[in-house]
Structure formats: structure tokens, C-alpha cells
N, C-alpha and C positions, 0 to 999 in steps of 0.2 A: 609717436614712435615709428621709426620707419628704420627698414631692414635692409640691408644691402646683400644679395645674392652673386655670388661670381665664383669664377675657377682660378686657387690661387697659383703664381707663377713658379715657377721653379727656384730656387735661389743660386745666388752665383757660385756656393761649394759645391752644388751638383752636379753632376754630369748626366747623373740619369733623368729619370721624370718620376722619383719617389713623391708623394706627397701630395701630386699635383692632379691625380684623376676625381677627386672627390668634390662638391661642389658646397660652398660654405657660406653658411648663415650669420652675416653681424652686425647690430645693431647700431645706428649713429646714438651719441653721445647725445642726452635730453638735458644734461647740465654740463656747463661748462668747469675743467676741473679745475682746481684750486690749490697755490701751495700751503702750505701747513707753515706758519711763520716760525717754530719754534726747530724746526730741523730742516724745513727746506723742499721737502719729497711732495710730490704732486698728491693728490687724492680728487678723488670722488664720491658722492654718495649711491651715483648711477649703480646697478648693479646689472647692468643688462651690457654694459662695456665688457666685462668679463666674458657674458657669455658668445661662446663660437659652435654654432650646431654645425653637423657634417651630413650630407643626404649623398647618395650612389650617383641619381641624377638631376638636372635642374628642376625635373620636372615636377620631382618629388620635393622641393624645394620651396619651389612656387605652392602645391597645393598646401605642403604647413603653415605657411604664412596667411593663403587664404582662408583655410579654414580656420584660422585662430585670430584671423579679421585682421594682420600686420599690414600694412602699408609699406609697398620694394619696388627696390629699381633692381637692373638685372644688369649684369657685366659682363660683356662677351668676353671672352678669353681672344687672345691676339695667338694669330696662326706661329707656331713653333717655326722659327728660320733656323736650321742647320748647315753649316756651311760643310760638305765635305770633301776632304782633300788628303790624298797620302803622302806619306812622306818622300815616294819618289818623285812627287809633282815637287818639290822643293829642285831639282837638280834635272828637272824636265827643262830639251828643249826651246820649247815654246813659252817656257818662262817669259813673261814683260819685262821684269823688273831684275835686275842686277845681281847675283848670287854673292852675300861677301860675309865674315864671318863676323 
């Protein structure tokens, strides 16, 4: 059983950073899942795929899995790139590229 620890990303309907400061616990998959021949839908018997722990910080993270003897890799989080720019940079002189509608 081994744990994967990391900060997850934002998603793309966001604009803010809702969601994303909490640092989350999830299990790899110990069986691989299966479809069900008679309708089609995936399953598993795994019950530890379901679960998703949340801690404040990695640190506290790390020590539940240690103390509860889990085996993790740790995922750094990728530095936030914001690009900012206002709308008067659209009709700015110094524009590169071509203003066209």
C-alpha cells in the first residue's frame, strides 16, 4: 500500500486558488479495476481508492502516514505562473505584434 501526498492543482474553471491550499492523501490502486460484463461500469474491490484524506500542511501529512507505518512519495506542487497584463497593454505602443480585430 503506498500513498501519494501532494498539493492539488487548480482547475481550469478557476480563477481563484479555492481548493488548492490543503495538502491531500491518496492511495495507489492495490487491484486493478474491472469491468462488470453485464452493464459495462468499472469497479473495484479496492476500498482505499475512494478514500482522499486532507491535512493543513505536508508536514502533518507525512507524519500520518508515518505513524500509521504507509509507504509515500511526496509531489511538490509546480510554482503558480500568472501572466499579468491589462487591458490597456492590448492598444499599448510598444505592442510586438499587430492590433486587428
Amino acid at each position: 500500500m503506498t500513498a501519494r501526498i501532494y498539493k492539488p492543482a487548480k482547475t481550469a474553471m478557476q480563477s481563484g486558488s479555492a481548493n488548492t491550499k490543503a495538502w491531500l492523501v491518496e492511495f495507489e490502486p492495490e487491484e486493478p479495476r474491472l469491468v462488470e460484463p453485464l452493464m459495462g461500469w468499472t469497479s473495484s474491490a479496492d476500498m482505499r481508492q475512494q478514500l482522499r484524506l486532507r491535512f493543513e500542511s505536508r508536514e502533518e501529512a507525512v507524519a500520518y502516514c508515518e505513524r500509521h507505518g504507509i509507504a509515500y512519495q511526496i509531489f511538490e506542487p509546480k510554482p503558480a505562473y500568472r501572466r499579468t497584463m491589462s487591458y490597456a497593454d492590448n492598444f499599448a505602443f510598444k505592442r510586438r505584434d499587430a492590433w486587428t480585430h
